[in-house]
C-alpha positions in Angstrom: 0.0 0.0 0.0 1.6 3.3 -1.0 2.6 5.6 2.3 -0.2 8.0 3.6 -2.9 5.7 1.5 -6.2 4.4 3.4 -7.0 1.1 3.6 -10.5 -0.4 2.2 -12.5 -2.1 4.0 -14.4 -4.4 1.8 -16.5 -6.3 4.2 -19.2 -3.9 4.0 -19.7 -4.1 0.3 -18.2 -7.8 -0.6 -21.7 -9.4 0.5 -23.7 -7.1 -1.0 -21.7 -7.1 -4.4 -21.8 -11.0 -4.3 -25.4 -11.3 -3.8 -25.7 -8.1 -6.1 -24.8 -10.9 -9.0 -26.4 -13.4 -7.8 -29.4 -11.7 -8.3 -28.5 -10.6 -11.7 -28.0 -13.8 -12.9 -31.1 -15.3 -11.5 -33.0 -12.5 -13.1 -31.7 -12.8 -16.2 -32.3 -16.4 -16.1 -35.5 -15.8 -15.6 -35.9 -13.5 -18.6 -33.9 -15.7 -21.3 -36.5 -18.5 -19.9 -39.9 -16.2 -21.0 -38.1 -13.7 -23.7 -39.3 -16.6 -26.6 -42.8 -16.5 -25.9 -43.2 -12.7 -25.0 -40.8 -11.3 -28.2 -43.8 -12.3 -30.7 -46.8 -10.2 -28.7 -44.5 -7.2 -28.6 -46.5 -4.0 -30.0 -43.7 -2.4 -32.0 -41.8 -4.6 -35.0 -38.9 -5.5 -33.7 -36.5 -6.9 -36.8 -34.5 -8.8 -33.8 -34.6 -12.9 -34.5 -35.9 -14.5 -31.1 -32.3 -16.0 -30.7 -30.4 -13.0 -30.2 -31.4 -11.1 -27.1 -29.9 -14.1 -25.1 -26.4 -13.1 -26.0 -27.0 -9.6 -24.7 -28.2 -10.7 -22.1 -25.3 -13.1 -21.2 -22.9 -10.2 -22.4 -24.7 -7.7 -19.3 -24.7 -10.6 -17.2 -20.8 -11.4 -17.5 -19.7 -7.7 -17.1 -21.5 -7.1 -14.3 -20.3 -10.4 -12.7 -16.8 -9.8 -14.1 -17.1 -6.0 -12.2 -18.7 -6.7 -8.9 -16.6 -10.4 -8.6 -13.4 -8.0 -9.4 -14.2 -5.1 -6.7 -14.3 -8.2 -4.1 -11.2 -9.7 -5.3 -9.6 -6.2 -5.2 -11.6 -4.2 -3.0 -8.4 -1.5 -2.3 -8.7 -1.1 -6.3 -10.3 2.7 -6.9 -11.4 1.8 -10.8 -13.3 -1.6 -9.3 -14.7 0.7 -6.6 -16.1 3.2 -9.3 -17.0 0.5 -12.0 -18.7 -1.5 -9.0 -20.7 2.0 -8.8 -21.2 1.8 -13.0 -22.8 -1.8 -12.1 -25.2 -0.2 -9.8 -26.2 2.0 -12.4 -26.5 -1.2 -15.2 -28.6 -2.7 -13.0 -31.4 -0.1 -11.9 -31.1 1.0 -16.0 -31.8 -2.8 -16.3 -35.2 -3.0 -14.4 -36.1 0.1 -15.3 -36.0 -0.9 -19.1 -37.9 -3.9 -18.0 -41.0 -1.7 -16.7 -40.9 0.6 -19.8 -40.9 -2.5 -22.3 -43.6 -4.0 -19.5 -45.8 -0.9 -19.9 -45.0 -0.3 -23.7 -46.3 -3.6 -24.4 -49.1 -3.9 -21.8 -48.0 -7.2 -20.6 -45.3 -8.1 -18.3 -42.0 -8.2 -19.5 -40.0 -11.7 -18.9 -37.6 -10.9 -15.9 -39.8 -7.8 -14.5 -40.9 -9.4 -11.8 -37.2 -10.4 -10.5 -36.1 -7.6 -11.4 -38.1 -5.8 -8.9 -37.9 -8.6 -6.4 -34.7 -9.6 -6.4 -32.5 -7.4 -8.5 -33.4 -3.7 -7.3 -33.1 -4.1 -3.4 -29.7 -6.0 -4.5 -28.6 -3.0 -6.2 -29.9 -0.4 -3.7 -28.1 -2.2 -0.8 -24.9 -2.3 -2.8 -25.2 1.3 -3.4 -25.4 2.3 0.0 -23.0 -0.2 1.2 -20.2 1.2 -1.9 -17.5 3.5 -0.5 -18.2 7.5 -2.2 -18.7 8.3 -4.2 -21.4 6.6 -5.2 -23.9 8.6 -7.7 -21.5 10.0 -10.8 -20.1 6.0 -11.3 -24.3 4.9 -11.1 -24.9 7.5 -13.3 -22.1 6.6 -15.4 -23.5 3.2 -15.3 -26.9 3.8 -16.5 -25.7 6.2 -19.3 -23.6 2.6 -20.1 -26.3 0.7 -20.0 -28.1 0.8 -23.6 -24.2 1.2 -25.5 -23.5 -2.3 -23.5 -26.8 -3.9 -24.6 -26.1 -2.8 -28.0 -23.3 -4.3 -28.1 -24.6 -8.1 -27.0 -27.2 -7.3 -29.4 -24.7 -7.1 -32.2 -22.7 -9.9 -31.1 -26.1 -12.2 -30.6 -26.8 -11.1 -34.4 -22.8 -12.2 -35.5 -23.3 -15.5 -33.9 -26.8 -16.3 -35.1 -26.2 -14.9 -38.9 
């Protein structure tokens, strides 16, 4: 540790970052499961074949485990800390997407229900349990969040083509 430099404490965030994933990937287990049958009844025409949104899925599912898995390995790290803050942000951007596709489409969204369950107390406790700051890397996080789906959108659409 470099001379003057505080030491982090990461056992008031390791749980919370741990269960933080756990949560995520349950959720988006539960939405890969239902996205099939629901993709169809969607209102607007969406040009997407039914086998690509698991690949973003599994993208936003690795890098936020990759992230919050990473702050607990190397909690004194200050870009984990602040990426583990970008997580937050992915994953209250994630269920709110869920209840604006939900509402869109007048029928609920695969995943919606986990993600308000499971996902957002998850998130909210890892928030308040992050070291500051806190709000510009969530921010940062949810301004990441539709770039980072694109992305495992266009890699769902190179492996299925």
């Amino acid at each position: 540790m470099k001379r003057g430099a505080r030491a982090v404490d990461a056992t008031g965030w390791g749980i919370p970052a741990v269960l933080a994933t756990a949560a995520y990937v349950i959720h988006n287990m539960d939405e890969v499961a239902g996205l099939p049958g629901w993709l169809p009844g969607f209102p607007v025409a969406l040009d997407i074949p039914v086998a690509v949104p698991p690949y973003a899925v599994t993208f936003l599912t690795v890098i936020v485990a990759l992230v919050l898995l990473g702050t607990r390995a190397r909690p004194e790290a200050k870009l984990l800390r602040l990426l583990a803050g970008g997580a937050v942000g992915v994953l209250l951007a994630d269920v709110a997407l869920h209840l604006a596709l939900s509402a869109l489409a007048r029928d609920l969204m695969p995943g919606t229900l986990t993600g308000l369950a499971i996902v957002l107390p998850a998130a909210l406790w890892l928030a308040r349990s992050l070291p500051r700051p806190r709000i510009v890397p969530a921010t940062l996080g949810v301004l990441a969040y539709l770039p980072l789906l694109w992305v495992g959108l266009l890699i769902g659409v190179w492996q299925t083509a």
